[in-house]
Structure formats: C-alpha cells, structure tokens
C-alpha positions as semicolon CSV with decimal commas, in nm:
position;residue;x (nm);y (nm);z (nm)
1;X;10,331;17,556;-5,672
2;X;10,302;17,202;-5,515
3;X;10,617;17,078;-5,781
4;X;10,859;17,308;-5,639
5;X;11,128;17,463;-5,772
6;X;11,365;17,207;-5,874
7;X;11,087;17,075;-6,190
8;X;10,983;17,427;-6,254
9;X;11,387;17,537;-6,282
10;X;11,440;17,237;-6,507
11;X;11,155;17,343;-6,730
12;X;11,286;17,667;-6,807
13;X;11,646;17,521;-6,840
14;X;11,456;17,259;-7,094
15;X;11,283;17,540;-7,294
16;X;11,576;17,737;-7,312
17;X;11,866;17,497;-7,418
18;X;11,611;17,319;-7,684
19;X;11,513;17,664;-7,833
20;X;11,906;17,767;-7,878
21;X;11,948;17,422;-8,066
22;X;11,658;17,493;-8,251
23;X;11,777;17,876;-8,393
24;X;12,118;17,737;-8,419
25;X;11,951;17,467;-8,661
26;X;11,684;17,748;-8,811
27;X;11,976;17,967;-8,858
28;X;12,150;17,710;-9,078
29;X;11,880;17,642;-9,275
30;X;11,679;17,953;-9,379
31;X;11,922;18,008;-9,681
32;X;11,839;17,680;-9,795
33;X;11,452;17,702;-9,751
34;X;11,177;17,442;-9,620
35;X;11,337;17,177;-9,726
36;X;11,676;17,210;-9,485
37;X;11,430;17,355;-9,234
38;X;11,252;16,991;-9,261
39;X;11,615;16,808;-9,239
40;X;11,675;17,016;-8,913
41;X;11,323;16,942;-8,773
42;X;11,456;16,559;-8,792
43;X;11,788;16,617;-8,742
44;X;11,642;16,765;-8,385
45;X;11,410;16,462;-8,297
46;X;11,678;16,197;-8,404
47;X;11,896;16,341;-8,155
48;X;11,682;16,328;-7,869
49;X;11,520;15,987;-8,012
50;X;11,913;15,869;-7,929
51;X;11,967;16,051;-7,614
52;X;11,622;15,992;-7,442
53;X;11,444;15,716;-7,567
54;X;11,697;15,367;-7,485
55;X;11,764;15,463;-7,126
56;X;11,400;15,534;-7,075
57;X;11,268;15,221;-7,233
58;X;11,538;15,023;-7,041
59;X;11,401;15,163;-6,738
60;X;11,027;15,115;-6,803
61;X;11,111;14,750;-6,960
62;X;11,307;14,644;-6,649
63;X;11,074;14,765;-6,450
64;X;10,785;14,589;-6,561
65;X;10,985;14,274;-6,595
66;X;11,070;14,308;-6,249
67;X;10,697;14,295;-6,210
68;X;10,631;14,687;-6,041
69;X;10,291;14,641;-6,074
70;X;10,211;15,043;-6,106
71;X;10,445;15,049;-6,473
72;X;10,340;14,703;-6,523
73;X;9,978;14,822;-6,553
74;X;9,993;15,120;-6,749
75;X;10,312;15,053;-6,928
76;X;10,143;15,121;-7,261
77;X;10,094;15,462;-7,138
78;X;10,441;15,480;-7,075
79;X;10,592;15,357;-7,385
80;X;10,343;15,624;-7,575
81;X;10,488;15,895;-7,344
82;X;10,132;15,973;-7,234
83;X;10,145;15,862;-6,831
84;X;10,065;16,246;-6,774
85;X;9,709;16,184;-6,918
86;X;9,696;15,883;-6,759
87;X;9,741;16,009;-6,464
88;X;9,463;16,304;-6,525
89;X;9,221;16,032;-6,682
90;X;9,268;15,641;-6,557
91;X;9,465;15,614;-6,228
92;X;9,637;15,896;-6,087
93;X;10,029;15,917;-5,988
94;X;10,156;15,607;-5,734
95;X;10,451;15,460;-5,617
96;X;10,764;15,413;-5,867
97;X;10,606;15,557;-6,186
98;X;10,532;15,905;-6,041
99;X;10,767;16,098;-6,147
100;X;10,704;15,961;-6,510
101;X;10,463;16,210;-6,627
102;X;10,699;16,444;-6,629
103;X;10,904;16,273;-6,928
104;X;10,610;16,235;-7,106
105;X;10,557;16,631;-7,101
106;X;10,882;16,647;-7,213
107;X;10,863;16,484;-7,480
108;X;10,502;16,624;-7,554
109;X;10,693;16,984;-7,593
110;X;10,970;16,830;-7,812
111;X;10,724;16,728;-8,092
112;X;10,534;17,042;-8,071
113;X;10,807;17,323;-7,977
114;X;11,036;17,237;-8,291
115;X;10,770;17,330;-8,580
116;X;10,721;17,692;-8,385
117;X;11,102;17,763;-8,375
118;X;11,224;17,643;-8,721
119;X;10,876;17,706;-8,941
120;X;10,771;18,051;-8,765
121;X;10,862;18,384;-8,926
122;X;11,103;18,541;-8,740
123;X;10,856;18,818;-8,636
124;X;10,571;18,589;-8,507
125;X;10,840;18,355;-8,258
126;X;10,838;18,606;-7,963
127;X;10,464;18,647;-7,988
128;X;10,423;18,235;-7,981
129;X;10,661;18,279;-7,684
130;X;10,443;18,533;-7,453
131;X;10,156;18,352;-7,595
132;X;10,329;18,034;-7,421
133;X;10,435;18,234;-7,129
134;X;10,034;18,316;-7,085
135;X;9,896;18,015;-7,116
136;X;10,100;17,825;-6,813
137;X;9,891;17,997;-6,531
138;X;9,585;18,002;-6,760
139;X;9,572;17,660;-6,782
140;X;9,632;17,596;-6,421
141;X;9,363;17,866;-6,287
142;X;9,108;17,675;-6,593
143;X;9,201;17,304;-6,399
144;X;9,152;17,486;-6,029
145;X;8,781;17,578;-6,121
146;X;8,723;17,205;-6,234
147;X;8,858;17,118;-5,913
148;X;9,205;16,936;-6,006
149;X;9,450;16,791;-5,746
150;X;9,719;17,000;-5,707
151;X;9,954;16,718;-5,855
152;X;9,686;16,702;-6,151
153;X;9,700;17,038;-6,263
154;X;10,029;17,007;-6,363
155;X;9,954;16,703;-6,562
156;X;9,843;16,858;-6,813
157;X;10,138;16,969;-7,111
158;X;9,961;17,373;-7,134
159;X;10,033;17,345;-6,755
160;X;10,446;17,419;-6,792
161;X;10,417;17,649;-7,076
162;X;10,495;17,930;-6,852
163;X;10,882;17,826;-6,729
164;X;10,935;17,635;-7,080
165;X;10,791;17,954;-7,237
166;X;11,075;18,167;-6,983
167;X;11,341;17,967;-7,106
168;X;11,242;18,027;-7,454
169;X;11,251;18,393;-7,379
170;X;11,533;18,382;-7,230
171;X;11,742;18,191;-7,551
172;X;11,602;18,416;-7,813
C-alpha cells in the first residue's frame, strides 16, 4: 500500500470515532422520528463545519496569498474539497498541496457516511458496512487495470472504504 500505515490507521480511527458519534446521535433520536434524526444529521456537519473548515481555509488562504503557486492554481479545487479528483483528472499531486487530497476524502465520507448511520434500519447498517469493507480493494484492483499511479488509486473516495469501513465495524 504505497500510503502506509500511518493514513490507512487514521482512516479506520476516522470511520470509527465518526460512526460512535453518529449512533450516539441515532440513538437519541429514533424515539423522536425523522425529524430529530434530520436535527442530528446537522447537528453532526455543524460540528465538523466548526472544527475543520476555519483552520483549513486559513491554511489554503494563506497559502495562496503567500503566492504557492501549486494551491494558488487549483485553489478552487481546494476550497470545494475536491483536490483528490483533481489530482486523478487535471494535475496530479506536487509540492505543498499533496497531502490535501486526503482532507478532501475526508470530508467526501462525512457528507455521505452520516445519512447511512442515522437513516439506515438498524438491520441493514452492518451490511452497508461489509459492503464498504468490500468495496476498498475493489476499487483499487478496478483503478490497477486502468493503469493508475499508485498515489492515484487512492485518490479516489471508494479507494479508503475498506479501513473507514473497519473502523465502522469496529464502533458498532
């Protein structure tokens, strides 16, 4: 695995401390229905909107007032938490914005993961878990026979399912 273990061990720590935040919050809401299971669902992304989003923007803003010409000329990417396709489609990882795509698939999974853990039935969540778990390496072994850079084929969000699906196992 050419990101090592240190991005693959945060990815399973990531999947596995957001899904206990998101039962605790499903937990709290089911006897109030949809509607508290909606308040939880932005309850969850205003939290991480506070936590994530100003030091990240300070640092891509700085940055390309600084004039770092690599954030400078795909900053929109950036702000749009999409350098991860850029990198797959337009330029490819360099210099100081390398290790950017890897906030973007963050954030990718926190927009997605949420509406599996708090809208699932209970009895279909493990299944969306192993079906997670699967599609990791599937996606990976898919972007080998289209002949993807190492460093590409874990561009792509499906790419990390596999630890963020582990952690996921691991909290419910």
């Amino acid at each position: 695995i050419p990101l090592g273990a240190g991005v693959t061990l945060f990815f399973v720590l990531l999947g596995y401390l957001t899904t206990r935040v998101l039962l605790n919050a499903r937990q709290l809401a089911e006897p109030e229905g949809d509607a508290a299971r909606w308040r939880a669902w932005r309850r969850f992304h205003a939290r991480r909107l506070l936590r994530i989003v100003p030091p990240y923007y300070i640092l891509i803003g700085i940055a390309a007032a600084v004039g770092c010409e690599p954030v400078r000329n795909s900053f929109w990417w950036h702000v749009c938490y999409l350098t991860n396709w850029g990198f797959l489609y337009s330029w490819g990882p360099e210099g100081p914005n390398a290790h950017l795509w890897f906030v973007s698939v963050m954030e990718q999974f926190y927009w997605v993961w949420p509406f599996f853990v708090i809208f699932l039935p209970e009895r279909r969540l493990m299944p969306a878990v192993l079906f997670a778990i699967a599609v990791g390496p599937m996606t990976r072994v898919i972007c080998q026979a289209y002949d993807y850079s190492p460093f590409q084929l874990f561009m792509w969000p499906t790419s990390s399912f596999d630890a963020l699906g582990v952690g996921a196992l691991l909290a419910i």
